[in-house]
C-alpha positions as a Markdown table, in Angstrom:
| # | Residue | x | y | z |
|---|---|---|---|---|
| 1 | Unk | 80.6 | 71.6 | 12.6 |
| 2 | Unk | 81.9 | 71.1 | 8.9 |
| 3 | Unk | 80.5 | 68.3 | 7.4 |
| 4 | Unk | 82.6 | 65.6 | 5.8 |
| 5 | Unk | 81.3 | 66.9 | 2.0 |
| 6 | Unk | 82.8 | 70.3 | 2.3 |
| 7 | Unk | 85.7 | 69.1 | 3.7 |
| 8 | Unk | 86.1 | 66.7 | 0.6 |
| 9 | Unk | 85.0 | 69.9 | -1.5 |
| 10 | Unk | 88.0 | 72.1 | -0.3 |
| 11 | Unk | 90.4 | 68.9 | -0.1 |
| 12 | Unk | 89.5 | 68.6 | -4.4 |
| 13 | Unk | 89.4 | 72.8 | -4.5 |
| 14 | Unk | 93.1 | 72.1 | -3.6 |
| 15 | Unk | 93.2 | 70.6 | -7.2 |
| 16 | Unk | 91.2 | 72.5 | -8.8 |
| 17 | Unk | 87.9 | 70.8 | -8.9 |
| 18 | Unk | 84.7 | 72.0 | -8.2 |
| 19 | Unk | 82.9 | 69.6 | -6.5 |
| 20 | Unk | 79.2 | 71.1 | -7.1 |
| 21 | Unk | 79.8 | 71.5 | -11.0 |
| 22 | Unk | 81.2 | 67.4 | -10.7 |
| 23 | Unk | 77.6 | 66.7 | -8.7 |
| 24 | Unk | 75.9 | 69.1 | -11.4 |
| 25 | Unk | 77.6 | 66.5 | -14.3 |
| 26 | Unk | 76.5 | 63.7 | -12.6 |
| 27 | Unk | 72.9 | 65.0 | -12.3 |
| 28 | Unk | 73.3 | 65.0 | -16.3 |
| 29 | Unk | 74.8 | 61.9 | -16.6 |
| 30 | Unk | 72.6 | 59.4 | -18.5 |
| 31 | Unk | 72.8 | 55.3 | -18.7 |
| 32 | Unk | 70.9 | 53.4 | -20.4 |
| 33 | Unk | 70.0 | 50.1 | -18.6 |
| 34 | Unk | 69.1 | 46.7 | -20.2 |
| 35 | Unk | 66.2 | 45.3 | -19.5 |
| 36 | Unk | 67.3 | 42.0 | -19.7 |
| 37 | Unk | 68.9 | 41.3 | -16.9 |
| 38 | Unk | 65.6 | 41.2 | -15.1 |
| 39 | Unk | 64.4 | 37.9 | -17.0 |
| 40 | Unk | 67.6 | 36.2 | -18.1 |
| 41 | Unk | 67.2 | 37.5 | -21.6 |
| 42 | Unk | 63.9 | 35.2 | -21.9 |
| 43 | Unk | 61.8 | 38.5 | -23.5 |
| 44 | Unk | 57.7 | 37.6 | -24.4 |
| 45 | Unk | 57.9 | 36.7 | -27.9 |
| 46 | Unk | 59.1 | 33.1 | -27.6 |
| 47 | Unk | 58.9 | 30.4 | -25.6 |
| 48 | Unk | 61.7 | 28.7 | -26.6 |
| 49 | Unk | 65.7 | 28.5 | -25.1 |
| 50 | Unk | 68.4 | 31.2 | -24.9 |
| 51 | Unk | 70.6 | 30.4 | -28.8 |
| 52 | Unk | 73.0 | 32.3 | -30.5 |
| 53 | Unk | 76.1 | 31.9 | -28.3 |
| 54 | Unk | 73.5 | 33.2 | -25.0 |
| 55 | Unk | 73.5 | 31.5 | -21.7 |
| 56 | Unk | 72.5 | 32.7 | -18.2 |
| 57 | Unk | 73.6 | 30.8 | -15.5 |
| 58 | Unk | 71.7 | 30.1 | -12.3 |
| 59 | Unk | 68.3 | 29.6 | -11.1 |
| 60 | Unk | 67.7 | 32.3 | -8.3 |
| 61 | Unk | 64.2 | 32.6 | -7.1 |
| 62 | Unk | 61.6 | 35.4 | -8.7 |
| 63 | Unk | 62.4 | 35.2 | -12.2 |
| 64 | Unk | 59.2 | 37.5 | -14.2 |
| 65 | Unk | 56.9 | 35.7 | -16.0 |
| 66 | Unk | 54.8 | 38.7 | -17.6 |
| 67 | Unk | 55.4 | 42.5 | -18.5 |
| 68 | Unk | 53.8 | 43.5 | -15.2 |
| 69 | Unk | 56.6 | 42.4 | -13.3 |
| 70 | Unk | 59.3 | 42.9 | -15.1 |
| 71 | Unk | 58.4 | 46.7 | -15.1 |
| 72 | Unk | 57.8 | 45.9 | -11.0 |
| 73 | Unk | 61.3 | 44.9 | -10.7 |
| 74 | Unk | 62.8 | 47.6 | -13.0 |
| 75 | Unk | 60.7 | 50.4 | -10.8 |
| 76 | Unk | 62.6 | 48.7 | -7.4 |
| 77 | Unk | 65.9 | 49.2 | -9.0 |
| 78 | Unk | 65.3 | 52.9 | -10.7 |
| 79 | Unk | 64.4 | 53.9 | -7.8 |
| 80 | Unk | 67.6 | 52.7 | -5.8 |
| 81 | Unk | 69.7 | 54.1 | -8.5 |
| 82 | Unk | 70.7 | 58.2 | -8.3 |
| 83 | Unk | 70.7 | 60.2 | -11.2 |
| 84 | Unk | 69.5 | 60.0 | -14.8 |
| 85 | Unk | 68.4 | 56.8 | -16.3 |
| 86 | Unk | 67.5 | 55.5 | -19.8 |
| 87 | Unk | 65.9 | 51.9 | -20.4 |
| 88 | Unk | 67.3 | 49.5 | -23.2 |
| 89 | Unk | 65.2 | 47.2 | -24.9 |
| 90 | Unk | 65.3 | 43.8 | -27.0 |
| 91 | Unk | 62.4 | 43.8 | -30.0 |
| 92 | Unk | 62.3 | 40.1 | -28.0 |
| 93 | Unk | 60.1 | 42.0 | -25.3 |
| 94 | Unk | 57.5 | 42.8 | -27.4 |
| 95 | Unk | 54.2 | 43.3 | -25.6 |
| 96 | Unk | 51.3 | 41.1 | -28.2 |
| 97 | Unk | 47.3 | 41.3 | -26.6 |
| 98 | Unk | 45.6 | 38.1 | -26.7 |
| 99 | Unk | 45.8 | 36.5 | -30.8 |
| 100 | Unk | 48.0 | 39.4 | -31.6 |
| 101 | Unk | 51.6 | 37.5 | -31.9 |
| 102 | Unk | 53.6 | 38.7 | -35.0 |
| 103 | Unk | 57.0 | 37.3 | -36.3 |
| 104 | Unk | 60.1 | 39.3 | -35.9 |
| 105 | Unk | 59.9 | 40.8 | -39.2 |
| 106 | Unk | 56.2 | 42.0 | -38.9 |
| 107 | Unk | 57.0 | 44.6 | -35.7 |
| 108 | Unk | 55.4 | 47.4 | -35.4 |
| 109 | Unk | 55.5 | 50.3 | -32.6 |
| 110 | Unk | 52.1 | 49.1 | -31.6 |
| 111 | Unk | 53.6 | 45.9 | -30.3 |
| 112 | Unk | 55.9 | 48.4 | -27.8 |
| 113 | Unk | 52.9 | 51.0 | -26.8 |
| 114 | Unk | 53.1 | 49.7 | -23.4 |
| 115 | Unk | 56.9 | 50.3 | -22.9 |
| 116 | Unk | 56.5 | 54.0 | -24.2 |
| 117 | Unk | 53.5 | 54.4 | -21.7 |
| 118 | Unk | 55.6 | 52.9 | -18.7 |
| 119 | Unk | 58.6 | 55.1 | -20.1 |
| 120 | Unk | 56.4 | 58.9 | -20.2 |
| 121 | Unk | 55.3 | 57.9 | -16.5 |
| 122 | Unk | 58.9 | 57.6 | -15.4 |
| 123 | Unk | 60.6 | 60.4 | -17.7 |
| 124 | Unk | 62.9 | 57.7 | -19.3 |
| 125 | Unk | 64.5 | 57.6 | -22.8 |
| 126 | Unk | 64.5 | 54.4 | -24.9 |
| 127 | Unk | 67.1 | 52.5 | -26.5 |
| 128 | Unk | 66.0 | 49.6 | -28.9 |
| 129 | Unk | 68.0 | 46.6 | -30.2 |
| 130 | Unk | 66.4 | 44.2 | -32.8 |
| 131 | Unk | 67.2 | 40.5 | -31.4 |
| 132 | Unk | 68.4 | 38.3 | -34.0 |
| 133 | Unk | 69.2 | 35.2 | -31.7 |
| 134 | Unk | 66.5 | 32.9 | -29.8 |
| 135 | Unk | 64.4 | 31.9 | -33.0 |
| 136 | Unk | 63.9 | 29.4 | -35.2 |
| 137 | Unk | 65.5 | 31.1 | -38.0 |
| 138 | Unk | 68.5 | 31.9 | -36.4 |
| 139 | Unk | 70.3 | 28.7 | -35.8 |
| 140 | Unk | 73.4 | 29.6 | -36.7 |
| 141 | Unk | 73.5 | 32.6 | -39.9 |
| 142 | Unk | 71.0 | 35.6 | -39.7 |
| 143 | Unk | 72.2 | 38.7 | -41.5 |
| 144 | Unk | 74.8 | 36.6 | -43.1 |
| 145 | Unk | 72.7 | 33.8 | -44.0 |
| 146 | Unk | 73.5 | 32.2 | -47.2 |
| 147 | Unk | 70.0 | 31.1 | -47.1 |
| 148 | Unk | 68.4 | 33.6 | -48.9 |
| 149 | Unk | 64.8 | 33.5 | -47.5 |
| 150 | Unk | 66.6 | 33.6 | -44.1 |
| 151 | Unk | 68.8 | 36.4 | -44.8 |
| 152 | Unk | 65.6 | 38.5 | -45.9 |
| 153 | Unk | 63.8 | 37.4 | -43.1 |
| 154 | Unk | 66.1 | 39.1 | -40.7 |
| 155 | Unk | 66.6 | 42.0 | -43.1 |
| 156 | Unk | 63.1 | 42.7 | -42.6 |
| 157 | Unk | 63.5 | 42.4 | -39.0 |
| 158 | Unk | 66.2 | 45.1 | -38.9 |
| 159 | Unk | 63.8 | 47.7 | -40.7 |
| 160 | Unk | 61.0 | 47.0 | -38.8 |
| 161 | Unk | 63.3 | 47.9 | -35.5 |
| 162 | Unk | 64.3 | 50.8 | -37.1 |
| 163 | Unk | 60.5 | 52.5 | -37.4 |
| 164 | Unk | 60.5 | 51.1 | -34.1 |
| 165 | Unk | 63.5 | 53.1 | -32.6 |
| 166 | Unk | 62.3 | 56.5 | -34.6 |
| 167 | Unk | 58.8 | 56.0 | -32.9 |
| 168 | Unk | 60.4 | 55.8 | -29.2 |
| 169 | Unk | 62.4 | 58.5 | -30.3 |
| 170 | Unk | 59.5 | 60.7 | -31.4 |
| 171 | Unk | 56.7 | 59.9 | -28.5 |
| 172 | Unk | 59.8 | 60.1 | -25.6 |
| 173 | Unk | 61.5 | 63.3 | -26.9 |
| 174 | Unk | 65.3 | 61.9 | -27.0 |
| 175 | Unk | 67.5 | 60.4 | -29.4 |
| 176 | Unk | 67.3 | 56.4 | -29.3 |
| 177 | Unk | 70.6 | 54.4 | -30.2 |
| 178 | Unk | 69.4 | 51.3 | -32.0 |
| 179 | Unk | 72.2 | 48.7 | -31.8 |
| 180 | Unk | 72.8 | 46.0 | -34.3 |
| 181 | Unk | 74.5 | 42.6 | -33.0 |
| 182 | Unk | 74.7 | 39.5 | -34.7 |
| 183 | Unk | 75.8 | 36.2 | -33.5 |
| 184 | Unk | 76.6 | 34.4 | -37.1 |
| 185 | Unk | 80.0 | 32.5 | -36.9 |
| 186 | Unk | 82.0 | 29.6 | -37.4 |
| 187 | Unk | 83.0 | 26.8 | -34.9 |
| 188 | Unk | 85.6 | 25.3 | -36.4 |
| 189 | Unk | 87.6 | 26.7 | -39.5 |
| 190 | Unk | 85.6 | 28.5 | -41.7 |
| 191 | Unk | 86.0 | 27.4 | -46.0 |
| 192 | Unk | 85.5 | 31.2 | -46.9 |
| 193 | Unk | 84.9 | 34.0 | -44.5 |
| 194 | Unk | 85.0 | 36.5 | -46.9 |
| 195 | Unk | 80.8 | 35.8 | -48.3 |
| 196 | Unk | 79.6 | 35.8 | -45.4 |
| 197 | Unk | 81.1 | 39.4 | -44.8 |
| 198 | Unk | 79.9 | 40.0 | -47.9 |
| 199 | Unk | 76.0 | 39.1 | -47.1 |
| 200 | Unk | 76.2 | 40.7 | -43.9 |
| 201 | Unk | 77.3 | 43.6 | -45.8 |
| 202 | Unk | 74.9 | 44.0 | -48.4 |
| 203 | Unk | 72.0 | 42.9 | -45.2 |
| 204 | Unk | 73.3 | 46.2 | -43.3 |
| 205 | Unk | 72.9 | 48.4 | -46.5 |
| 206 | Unk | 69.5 | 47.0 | -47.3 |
| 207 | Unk | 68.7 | 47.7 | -43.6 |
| 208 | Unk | 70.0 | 51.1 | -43.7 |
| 209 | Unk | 68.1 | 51.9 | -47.0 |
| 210 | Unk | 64.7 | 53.0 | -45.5 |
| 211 | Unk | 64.0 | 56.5 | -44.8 |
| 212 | Unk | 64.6 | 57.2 | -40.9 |
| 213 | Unk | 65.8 | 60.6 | -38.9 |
| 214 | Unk | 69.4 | 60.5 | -38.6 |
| 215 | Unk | 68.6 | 62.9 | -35.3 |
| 216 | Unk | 66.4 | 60.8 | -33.8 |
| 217 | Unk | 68.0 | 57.6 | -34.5 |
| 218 | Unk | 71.2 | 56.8 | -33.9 |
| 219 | Unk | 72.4 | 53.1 | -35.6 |
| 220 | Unk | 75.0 | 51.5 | -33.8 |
| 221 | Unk | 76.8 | 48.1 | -34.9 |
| 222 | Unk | 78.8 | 45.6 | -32.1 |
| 223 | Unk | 81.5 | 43.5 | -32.4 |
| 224 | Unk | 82.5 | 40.4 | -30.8 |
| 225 | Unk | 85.8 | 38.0 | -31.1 |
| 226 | Unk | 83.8 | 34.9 | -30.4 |
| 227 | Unk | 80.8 | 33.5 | -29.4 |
| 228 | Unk | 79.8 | 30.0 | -27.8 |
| 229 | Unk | 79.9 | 27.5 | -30.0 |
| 230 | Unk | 81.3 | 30.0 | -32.4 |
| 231 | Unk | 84.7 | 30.0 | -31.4 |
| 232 | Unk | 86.6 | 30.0 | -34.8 |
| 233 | Unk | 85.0 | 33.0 | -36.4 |
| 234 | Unk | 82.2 | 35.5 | -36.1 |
| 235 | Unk | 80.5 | 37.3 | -39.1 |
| 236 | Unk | 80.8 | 40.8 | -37.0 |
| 237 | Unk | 84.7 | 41.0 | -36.4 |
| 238 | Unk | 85.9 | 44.3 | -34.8 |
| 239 | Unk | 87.6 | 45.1 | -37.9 |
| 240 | Unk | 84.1 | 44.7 | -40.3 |
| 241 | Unk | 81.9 | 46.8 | -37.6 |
| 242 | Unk | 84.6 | 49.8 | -37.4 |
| 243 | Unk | 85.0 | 49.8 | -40.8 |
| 244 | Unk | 81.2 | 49.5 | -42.2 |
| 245 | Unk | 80.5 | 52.0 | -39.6 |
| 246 | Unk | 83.1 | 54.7 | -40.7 |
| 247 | Unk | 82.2 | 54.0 | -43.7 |
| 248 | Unk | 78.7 | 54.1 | -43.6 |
| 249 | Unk | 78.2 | 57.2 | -41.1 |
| 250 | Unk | 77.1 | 55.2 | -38.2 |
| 251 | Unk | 78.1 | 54.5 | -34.7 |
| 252 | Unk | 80.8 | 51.8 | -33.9 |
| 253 | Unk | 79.7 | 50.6 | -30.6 |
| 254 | Unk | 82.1 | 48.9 | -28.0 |
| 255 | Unk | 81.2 | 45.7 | -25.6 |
| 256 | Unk | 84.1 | 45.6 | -23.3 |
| 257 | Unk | 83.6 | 41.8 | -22.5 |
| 258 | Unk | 83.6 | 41.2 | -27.1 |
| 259 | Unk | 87.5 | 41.5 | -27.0 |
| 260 | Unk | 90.9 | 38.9 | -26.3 |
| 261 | Unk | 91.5 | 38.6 | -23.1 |
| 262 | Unk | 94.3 | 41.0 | -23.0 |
| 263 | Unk | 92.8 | 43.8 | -24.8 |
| 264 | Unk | 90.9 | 46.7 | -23.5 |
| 265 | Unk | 88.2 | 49.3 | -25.0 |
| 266 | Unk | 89.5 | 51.8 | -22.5 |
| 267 | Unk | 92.6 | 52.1 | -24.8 |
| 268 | Unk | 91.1 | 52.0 | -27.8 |
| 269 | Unk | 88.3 | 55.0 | -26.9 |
| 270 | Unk | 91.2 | 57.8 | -27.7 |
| 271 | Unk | 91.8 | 56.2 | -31.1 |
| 272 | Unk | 88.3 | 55.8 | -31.8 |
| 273 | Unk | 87.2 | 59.7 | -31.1 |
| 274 | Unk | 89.6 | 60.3 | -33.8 |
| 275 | Unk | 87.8 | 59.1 | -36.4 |
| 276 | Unk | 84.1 | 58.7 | -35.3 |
| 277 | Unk | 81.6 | 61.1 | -34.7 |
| 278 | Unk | 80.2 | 59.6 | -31.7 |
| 279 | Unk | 80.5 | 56.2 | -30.4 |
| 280 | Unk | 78.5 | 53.7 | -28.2 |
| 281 | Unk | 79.6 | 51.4 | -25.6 |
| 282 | Unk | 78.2 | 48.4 | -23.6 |
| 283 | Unk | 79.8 | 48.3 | -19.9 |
| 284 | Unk | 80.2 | 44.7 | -19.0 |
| 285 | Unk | 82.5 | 42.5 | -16.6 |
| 286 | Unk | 84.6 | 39.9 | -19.2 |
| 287 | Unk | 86.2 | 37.3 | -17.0 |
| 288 | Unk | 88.3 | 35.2 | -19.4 |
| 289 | Unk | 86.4 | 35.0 | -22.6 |
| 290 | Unk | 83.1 | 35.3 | -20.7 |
| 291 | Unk | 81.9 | 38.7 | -21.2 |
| 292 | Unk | 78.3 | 39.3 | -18.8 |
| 293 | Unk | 79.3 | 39.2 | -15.4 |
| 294 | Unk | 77.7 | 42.5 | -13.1 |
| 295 | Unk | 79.7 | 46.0 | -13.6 |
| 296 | Unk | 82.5 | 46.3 | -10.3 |
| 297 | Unk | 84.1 | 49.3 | -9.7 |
| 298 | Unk | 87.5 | 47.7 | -10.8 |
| 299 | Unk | 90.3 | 49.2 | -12.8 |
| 300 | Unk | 88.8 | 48.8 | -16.2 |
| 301 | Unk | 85.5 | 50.2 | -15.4 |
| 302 | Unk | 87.1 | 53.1 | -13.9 |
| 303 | Unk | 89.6 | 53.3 | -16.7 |
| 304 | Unk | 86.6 | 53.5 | -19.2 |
| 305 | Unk | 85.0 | 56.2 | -17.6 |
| 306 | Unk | 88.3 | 58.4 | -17.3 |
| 307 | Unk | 89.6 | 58.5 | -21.0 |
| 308 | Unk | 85.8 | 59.2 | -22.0 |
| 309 | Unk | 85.9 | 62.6 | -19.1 |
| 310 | Unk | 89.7 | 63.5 | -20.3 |
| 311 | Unk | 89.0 | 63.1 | -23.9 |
| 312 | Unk | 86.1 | 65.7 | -23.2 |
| 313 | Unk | 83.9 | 63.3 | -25.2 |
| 314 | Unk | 80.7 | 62.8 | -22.7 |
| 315 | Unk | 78.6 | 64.1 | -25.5 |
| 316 | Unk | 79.8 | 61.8 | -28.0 |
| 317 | Unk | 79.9 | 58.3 | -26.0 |
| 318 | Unk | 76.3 | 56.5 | -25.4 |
| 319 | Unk | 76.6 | 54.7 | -22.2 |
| 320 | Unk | 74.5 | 51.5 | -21.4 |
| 321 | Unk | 74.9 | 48.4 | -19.1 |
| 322 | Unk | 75.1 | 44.8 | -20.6 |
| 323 | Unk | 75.1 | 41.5 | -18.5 |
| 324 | Unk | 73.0 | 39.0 | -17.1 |
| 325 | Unk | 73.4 | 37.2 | -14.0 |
| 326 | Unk | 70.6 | 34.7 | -12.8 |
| 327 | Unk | 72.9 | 33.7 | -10.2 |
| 328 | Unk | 72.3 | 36.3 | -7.9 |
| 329 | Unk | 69.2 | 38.7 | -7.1 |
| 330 | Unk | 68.2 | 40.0 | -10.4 |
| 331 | Unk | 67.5 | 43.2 | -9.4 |
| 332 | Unk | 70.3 | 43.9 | -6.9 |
| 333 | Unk | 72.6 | 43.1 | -10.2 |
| 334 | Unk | 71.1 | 45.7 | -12.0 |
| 335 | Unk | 71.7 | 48.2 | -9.0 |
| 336 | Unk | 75.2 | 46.8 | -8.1 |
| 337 | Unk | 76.5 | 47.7 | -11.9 |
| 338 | Unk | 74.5 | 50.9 | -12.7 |
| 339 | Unk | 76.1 | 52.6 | -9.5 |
| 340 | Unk | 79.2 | 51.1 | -10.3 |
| 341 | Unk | 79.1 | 52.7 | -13.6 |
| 342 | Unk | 78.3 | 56.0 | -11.7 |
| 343 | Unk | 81.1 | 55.6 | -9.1 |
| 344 | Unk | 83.7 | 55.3 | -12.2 |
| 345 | Unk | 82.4 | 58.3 | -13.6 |
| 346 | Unk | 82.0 | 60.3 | -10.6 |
| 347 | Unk | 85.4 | 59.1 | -9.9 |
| 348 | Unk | 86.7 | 60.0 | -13.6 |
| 349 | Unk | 84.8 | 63.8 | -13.0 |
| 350 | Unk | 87.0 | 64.0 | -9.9 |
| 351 | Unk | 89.9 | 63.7 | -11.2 |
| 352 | Unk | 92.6 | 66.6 | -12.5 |
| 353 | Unk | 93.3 | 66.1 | -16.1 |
| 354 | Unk | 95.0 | 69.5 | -16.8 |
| 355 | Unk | 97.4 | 69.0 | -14.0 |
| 356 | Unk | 97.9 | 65.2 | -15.3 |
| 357 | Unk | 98.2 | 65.9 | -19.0 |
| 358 | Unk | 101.2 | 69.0 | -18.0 |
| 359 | Unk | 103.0 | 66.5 | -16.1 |
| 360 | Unk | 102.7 | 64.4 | -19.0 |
| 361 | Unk | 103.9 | 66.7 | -21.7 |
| 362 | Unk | 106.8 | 67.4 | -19.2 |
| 363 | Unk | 108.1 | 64.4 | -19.3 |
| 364 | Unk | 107.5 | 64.6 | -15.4 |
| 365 | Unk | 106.3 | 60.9 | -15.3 |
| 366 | Unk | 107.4 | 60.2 | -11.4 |
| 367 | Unk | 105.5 | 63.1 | -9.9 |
| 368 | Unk | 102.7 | 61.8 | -12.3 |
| 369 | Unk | 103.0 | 58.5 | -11.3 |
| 370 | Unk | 102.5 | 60.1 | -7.4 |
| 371 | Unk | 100.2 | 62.1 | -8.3 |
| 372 | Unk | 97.9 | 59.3 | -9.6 |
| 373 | Unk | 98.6 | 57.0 | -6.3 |
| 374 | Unk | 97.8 | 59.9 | -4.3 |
| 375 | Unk | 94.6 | 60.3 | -5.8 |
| 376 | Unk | 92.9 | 56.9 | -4.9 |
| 377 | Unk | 93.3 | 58.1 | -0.9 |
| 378 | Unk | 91.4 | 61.1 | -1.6 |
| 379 | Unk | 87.3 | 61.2 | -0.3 |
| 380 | Unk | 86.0 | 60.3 | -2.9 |
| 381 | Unk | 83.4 | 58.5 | -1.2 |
| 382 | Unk | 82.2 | 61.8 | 0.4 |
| 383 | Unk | 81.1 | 63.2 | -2.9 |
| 384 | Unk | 78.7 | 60.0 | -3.8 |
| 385 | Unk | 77.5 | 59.9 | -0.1 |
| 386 | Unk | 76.3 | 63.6 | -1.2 |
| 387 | Unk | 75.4 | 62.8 | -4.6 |
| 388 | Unk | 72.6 | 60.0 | -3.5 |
| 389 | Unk | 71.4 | 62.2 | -0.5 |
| 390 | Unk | 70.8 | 65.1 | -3.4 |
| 391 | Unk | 68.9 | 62.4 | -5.2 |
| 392 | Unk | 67.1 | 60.6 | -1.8 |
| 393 | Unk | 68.6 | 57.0 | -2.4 |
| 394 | Unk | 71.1 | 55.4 | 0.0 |
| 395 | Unk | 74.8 | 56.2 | -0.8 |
| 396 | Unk | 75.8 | 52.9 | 0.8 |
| 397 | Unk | 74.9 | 49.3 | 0.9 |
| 398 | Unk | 71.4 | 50.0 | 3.3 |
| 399 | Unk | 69.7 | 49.6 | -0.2 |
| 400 | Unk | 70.1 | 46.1 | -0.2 |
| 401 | Unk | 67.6 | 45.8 | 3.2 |
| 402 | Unk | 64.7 | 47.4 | 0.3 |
| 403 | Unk | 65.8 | 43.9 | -1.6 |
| 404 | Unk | 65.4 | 41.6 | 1.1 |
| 405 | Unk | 61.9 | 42.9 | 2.1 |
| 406 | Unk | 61.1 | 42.7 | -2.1 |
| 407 | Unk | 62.3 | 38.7 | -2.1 |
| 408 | Unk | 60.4 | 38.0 | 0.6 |
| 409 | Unk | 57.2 | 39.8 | -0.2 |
| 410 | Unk | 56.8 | 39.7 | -4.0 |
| 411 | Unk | 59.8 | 37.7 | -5.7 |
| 412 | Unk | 59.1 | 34.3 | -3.8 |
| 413 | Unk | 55.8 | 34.6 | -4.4 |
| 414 | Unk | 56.6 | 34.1 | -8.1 |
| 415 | Unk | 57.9 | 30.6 | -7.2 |
């Protein structure tokens, strides 16, 4: 008796996919997921509240208090998550031994020894991103800070991150993307927006000024549109991170919840490839102008993954999750939007794009249009069923029984 994948295998043969070189992309596929869903974005080096424009909703039971289980929950959801995984880190979850504490701008890769031990024993890569929000010093300007002292300060903290990143890259063997976000802005009209560009500016070419391996680490900048109690003007505009970045060599990297409303990154990939090297991107859920809500397989997400396959760019694009829910399990979130993220691609692999593109070029936009309708019937759930058996994790939602057990047994315990 056939089973159900090779039947979906000759179904896509029929369009000229080959279903085991789409399972053997997958396989090589790599996310990078943030650790900070896990805790809220809380992190170990403070003890004070979420700032910058950062809130996380909710109270659901089992929150980590330590390291130790933090690194607990994050083994639950690896392991319930096929294929290749990186882990993305804030400097905030720095890891001090008793009297050891250091400010922000005194990290060293010491102070993340633990992570790179945790990361060798699960064969995981490290992203790194220096935290320049929840601190005393960053009540409203960091980078931009017309506060001199201040603006150093977080200078310092930006080249610390960097010797961080190269030393991740160096003991785990692959490239770490270091991603600069700041969350300076305006509330209300801004006098001048111009200096503040300006500082933040000359902050990113002081940064950028120490000696690091342009192989090993890869310096990304963010944009967002607005921020929470920022919602006249941010520092970090679209139009200042794409330009200091292709101006500067580095990567321009993408939040899909740091845009209006209306717009979306999946158009703006094609443009982007253009002109940039390589690029990075931060898969979120916006809802209105809130950007963190947990990855669905909706349009967007699927939309992102397809122009990235089509545009042939899977080596230029870093991929990494971004959202924090407390409202829900923490650790189910993290599962629900890393698979999504899969689906989309597996989903984008899956597709034709020669066919598509001909029927493009011809002008042939109804049988196109069919085409592209006809597409979402096809069995495409057979292929991930066989993509999680090849990598011994449930294909459907049986995973979430593993949760259950793990609030009962260890994250009520926490209470």
């Amino acid at each position: 008796m056939v089973g159900k994948y090779e039947e979906a295998k000759e179904q896509y043969r029929g369009l000229g996919i080959d279903t085991e070189q789409v399972l053997e992309d997958m396989q090589n596929l790599t996310i990078s997921m943030h650790c900070w869903q896990g805790d809220d974005l809380g992190g170990f080096d403070h003890d004070g509240p979420l700032s910058g424009g950062i809130q996380a909703t909710g109270n659901y039971i089992g929150k980590p208090r330590n390291v130790e289980e933090l690194m607990k929950d994050l083994d639950l959801a690896f392991s319930l998550i096929p294929g290749k995984k990186k882990l993305n880190l804030h400097s905030s979850y720095a890891v001090f031994e008793a009297g050891q504490w250091v400010d922000r701008d005194k990290l060293r890769p010491e102070h993340f020894r633990k992570w790179v031990e945790y990361a060798k024993e699960r064969s995981l890569g490290i992203d790194f991103n220096p935290t320049f929000f929840s601190h005393e010093k960053a009540k409203q300007f960091t980078l931009s800070s017309p506060d001199e002292s201040i603006r150093k300060f977080w200078v310092r903290h930006g080249q610390a991150c960097v010797k961080i990143a190269q030393y991740f890259a160096e003991e785990l063997g692959e490239p770490c993307v270091l991603n600069i976000w700041i969350p300076d802005g305006f509330k209300d009209v801004p006098g001048n927006r111009l200096e503040p560009r300006r500082r933040f500016s000359d902050s990113l070419d002081e940064i950028l000024s120490i000696d690091y391996d342009k192989e090993k680490v890869f310096v990304s900048l963010e944009s967002k549109v607005f921020g929470i109690g920022l919602e006249s003007c941010t520092v970090g505009s679209s139009e200042f991170c794409i330009n200091y970045a292709a101006k500067h060599g580095i990567m321009a990297l993408m939040d899909n919840g740091h845009y209006h409303p209306t717009e979306t990154v999946s158009d703006k990939i094609s443009s982007m490839l253009l002109f940039h090297k390589k690029l990075g991107l931060h898969i979120t859920r916006p809802v209105r102008w809130d950007s963190d809500h947990v990855v669905l397989f909706d349009d967007e997400t699927k939309e992102l993954a397809r122009e990235i396959v089509r545009c042939n760019a899977m080596d230029r694009v870093f991929l990494a999750t971004d959202y924090f829910d407390a409202s829900i399990n923490r650790v189910a979130a993290w599962i629900i939007g890393m698979r999504n993220v899969q689906k989309a691609f597996l989903y984008a692999f899956l597709q034709p794009n020669e066919i598509m593109t001909r029927l493009q070029d011809e002008e042939q936009f109804t049988e196109l249009m069919v085409l592209q309708e006809e597409l979402k019937f096809y069995p495409f759930e057979d292929i991930w069923n066989e993509f999680c058996r090849r990598n011994q994790v449930p294909a459907g939602g049986e995973w979430m029984s593993q949760i259950r057990e793990y609030e009962e047994t260890v994250l009520k315990k926490r209470m």
